[in-house]
N, C-alpha and C positions, 0 to 999 in steps of 0.2 A: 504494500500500500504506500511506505515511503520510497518517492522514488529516487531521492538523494541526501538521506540524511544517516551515512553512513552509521553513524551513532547510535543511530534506532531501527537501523533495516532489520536484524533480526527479529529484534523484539517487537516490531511495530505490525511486522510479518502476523505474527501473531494474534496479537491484541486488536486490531484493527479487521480480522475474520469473525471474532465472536459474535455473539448474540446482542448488539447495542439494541437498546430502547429506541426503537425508529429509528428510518435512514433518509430520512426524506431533507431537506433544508428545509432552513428556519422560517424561510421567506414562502414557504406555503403553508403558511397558518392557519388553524381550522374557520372556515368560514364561519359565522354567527350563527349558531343554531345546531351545530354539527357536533360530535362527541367524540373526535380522533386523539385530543390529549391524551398525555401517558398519566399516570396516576403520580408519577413525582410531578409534573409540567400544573397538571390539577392543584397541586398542595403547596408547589410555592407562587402557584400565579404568574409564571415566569412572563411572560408575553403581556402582563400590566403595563399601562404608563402612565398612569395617574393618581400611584401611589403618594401619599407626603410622605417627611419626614417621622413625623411624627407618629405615623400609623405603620411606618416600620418600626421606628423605636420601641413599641408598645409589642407589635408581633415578638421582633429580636427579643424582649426579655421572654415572652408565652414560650418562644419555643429551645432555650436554656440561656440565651444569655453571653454566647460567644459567638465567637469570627476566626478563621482562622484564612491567613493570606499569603499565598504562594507569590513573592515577586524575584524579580530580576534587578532591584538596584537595592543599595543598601541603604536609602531614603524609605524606608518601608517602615524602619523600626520609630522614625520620627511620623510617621503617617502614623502610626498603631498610638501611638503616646497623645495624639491630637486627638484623633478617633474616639479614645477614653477618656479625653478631658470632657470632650463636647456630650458625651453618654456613659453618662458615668457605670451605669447597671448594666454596663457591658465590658468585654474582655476582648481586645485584637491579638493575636497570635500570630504576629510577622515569623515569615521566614526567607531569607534572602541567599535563593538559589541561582547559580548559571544558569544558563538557558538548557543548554542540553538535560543537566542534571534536574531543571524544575518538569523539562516533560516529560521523562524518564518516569521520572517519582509518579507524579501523578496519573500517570496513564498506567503504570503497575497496578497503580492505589483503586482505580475505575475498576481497572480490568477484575480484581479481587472485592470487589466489591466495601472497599474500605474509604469511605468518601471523609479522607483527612480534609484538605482542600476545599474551603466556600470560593474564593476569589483567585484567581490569577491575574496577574501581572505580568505581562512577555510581549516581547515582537510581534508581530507576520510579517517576517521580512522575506519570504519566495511563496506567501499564499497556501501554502501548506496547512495553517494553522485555519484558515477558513475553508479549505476544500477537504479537508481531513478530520480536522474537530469539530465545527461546526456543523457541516453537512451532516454529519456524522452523529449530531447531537450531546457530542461528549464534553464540548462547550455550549455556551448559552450566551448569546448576547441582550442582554438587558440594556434598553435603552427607552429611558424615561421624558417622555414627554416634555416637561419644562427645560430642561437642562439639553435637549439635543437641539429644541427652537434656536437655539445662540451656537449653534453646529453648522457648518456648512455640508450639506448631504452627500456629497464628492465623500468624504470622511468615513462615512456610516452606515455604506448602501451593504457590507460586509465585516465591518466592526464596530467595537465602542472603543472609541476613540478618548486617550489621554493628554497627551503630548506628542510633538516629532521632535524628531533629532534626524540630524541629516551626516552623510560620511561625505565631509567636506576638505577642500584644497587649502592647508594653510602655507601663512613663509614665517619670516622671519622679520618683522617691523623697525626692529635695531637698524639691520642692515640695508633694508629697504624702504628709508622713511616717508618714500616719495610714492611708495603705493607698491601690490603687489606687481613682481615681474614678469607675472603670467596670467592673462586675461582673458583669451581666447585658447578652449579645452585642448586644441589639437598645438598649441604650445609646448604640450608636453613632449610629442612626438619627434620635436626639434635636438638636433646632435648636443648644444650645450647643455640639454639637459639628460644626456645618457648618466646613467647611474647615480643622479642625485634626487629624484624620485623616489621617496618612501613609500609603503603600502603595506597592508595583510593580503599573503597569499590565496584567491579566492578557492584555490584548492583544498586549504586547509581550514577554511569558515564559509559558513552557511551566510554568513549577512555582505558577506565579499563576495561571494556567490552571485547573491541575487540582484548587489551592484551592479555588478558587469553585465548581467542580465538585462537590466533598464536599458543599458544604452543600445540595444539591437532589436526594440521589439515598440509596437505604437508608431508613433512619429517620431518618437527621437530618432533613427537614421535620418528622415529629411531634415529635420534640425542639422544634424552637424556635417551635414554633405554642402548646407547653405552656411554655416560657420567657416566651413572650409573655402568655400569660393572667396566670402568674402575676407579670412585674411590673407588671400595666396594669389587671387584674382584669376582662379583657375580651375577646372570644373577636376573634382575629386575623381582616380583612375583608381577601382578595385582591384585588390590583387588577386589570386586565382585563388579559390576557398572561401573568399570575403563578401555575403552574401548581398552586405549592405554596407552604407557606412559606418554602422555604429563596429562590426565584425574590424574591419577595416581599420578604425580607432583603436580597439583593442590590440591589433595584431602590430599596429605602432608603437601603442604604450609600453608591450612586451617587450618589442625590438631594442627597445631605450635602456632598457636592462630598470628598472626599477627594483631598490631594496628593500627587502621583505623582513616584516619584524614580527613579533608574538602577539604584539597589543596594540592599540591605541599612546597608551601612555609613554611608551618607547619613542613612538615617532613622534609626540609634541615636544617631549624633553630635544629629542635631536633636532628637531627644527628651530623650536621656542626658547633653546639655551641662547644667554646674551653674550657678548663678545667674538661671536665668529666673523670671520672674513669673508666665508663662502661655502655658506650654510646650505643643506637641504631644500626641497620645499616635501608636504608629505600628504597624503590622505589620511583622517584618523577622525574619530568620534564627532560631532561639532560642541560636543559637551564640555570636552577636555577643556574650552576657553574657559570656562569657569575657575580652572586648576591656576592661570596665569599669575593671580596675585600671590598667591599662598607660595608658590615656587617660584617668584620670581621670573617668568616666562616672558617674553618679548612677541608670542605667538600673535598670527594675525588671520583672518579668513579673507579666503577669495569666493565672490561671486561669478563665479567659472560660467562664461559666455560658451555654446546656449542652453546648458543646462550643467551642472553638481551632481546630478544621478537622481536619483527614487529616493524619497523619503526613507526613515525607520519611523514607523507611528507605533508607540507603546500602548497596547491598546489592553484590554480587560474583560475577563469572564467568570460567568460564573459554573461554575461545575455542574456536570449533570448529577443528580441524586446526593447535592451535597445536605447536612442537615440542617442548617442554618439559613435557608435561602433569602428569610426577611432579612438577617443582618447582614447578607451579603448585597443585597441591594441597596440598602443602608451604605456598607462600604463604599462601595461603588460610585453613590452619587455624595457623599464624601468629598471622595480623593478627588472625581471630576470638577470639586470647586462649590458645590451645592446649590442653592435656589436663593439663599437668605442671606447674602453677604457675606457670609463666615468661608473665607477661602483658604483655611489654614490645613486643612486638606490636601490642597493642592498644590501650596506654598512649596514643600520639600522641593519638586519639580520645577517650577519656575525659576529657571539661572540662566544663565550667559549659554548659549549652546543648544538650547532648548526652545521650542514655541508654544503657547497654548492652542486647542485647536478652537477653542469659544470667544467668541465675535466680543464678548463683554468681560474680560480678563483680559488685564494688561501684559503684555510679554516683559522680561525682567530687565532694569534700565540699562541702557547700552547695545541691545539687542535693536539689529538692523531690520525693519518690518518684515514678515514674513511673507507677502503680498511680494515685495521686492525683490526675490532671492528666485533665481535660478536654477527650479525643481521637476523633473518630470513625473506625472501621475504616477501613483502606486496602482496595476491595476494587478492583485491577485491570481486572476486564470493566467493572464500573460506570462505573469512570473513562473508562475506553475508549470506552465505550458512548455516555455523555453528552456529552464533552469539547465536539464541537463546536456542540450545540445550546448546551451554557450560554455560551459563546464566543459564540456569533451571540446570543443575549440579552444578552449583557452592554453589545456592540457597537450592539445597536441601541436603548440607551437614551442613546445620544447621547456 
């Protein structure tokens, strides 16, 4: 069932054959009047949107009184400490997992029928988690009425949407003070910059993956075949393999020799250290800006002409048959910020690196609007769809 998530082929092999509660998606909901609900779908209402606060509060304590929350950053455990402050007669139980290792766990926990897990916290960064959980029913997308009205629907036609973060182009502001030296994406392809390109091996990560993925699928090709003319003033020649120009792009970027590191935080350090002469430029988290004060960083972003790739949208679910499903939509609408002012929820989230995705939350000061930034649509099939051909392309340039 996973078609490239080496990490969980076996196991997902598996888990993903049994007997799930419906296989239908989410998005064909029982028409009004009809009785195809599951009997957990029945008991937490999941499909509501016009629950309050208040009338979960009330359920969460009726039905014990906790939350327990799978996330991905380790802003979770001050989400749980906020969570508690604002409901008191309740208990958040953060746990802050890798990616691999949170759906590892939890997809074990389903498959066993051990429903640790109210809320998760994770990516869809290659569509998997919407074409695989979702459909699938082993997630749940809870999405509440007042609080998506302030959502742009591009966003939440296939999640619930928290924040984005984007894997972006920085330099080095020290030595560049006059602006970055690279502004048009096929820049990079350029001989001065052989081997001073950082990045994650998309071979060896799922979110690298699905990067290089965006640039070959949609309209980005035409994007940057029209990037390309017009910094060269010459119409883009594919090379034999290169189905488009985004393949094309790739197979440049490769040529350039780019250095490959374990993390994100590697390649801001090497970019964002102060004093170099002839420093890097690198791809890495767009989060990492937030790291700049506290280490002394000189890091800067680039708004990469005509596009920085696909979002990462951290987006949230709730579990199928988990026991708590009132506190979990509690959580839920929470962390996304709430209804009543009180956005200390979602506060953890809100830094340098990061955007909101609600029209009525401010993005964190210094943050260059996100309206303005040079993004290509996240469309989940796409990703899904392509994943492993641009994978075995990427792979077999050596």
């Amino acid at each position: 069932m996973l078609k490239h998530k080496k990490w969980l082929a076996g196991f997902m092999a598996v888990t993903m054959l049994f007997g799930l509660t419906a296989c239908g998606s989410q998005e064909e909901q029982p028409a009004e009047g009809e009785t195809e609900l599951t009997e957990w779908e029945q008991k937490a209402n999941i499909f509501a949107t016009d629950e309050t606060d208040e009338e979960l509060y009330q359920q969460a304590i009726e039905e014990g009184g906790t939350v327990t929350l799978y996330s991905i950053s380790s802003r979770c455990g001050k989400v749980a400490e906020a969570f508690m402050a604002k409901y008191p007669e309740l208990t958040c139980e953060p746990f802050d997992i890798s990616t691999n290792e949170l759906l590892e766990k939890v997809t074990r926990e389903h498959d066993a029928g051990q429903y640790v897990a109210d809320v998760v916290h994770i990516k869809d960064q290659d569509g998997s988690l919407y074409n695989e959980y979702v459909k699938n029913k082993v997630f749940y997308l809870y999405q509440p009425a007042d609080i998506f009205a302030h959502i742009d629907p591009q966003y939440t036609a296939t999640a619930t949407p928290l924040y984005i973060e984007l894997t972006q182009l920085f330099y080095n502001a020290e030595t560049y003070p006059d602006g970055s030296p690279i502004t048009n994406i096929w820049q990079l392809t350029e001989p001065e910059w052989q081997g001073k390109i950082m990045m994650q091996n998309p071979l060896d990560n799922l979110s690298w993956g699905s990067w290089i993925t965006g640039f070959c699928v949609g309209d980005v090709p035409d994007q940057l075949a029209a990037a390309y003319k017009e910094l060269y003033g010459e119409d883009l020649v594919l090379s034999d393999g290169c189905a488009n120009a985004g393949y094309e792009f790739l197979k440049r970027l490769h040529d350039n020799k780019p250095t490959y590191t374990s993390s994100s935080d590697e390649i801001a350090e090497s970019v964002g250290t102060p004093g170099q002469t002839d420093p890097p430029v690198g791809f890495c988290a767009s989060s990492k800006l937030r790291k700049n004060e506290d280490n002394g960083w000189v890091l800067a972003p680039v708004n990469l002409y005509p596009t920085t790739g696909i979002p990462a949208i951290n987006t949230l679910y709730v579990v199928e048959g988990c026991q708590h499903p009132a506190a979990a939509k509690l959580l839920i609408r929470f962390m996304m910020g709430g209804i009543d002012g009180d956005t200390s929820g979602y506060e953890p989230f809100n830094t340098l690196g990061g955007w909101p995705v609600r029209d009525d939350i401010e993005p964190a000061e210094g943050s260059v609007p996100y309206d303005e930034m040079n993004v290509s649509p996240f469309d989940p099939d796409e990703i899904y769809e392509n994943y492993n051909t641009v994978r075995d392309f990427w792979q077999m340039l050596g």
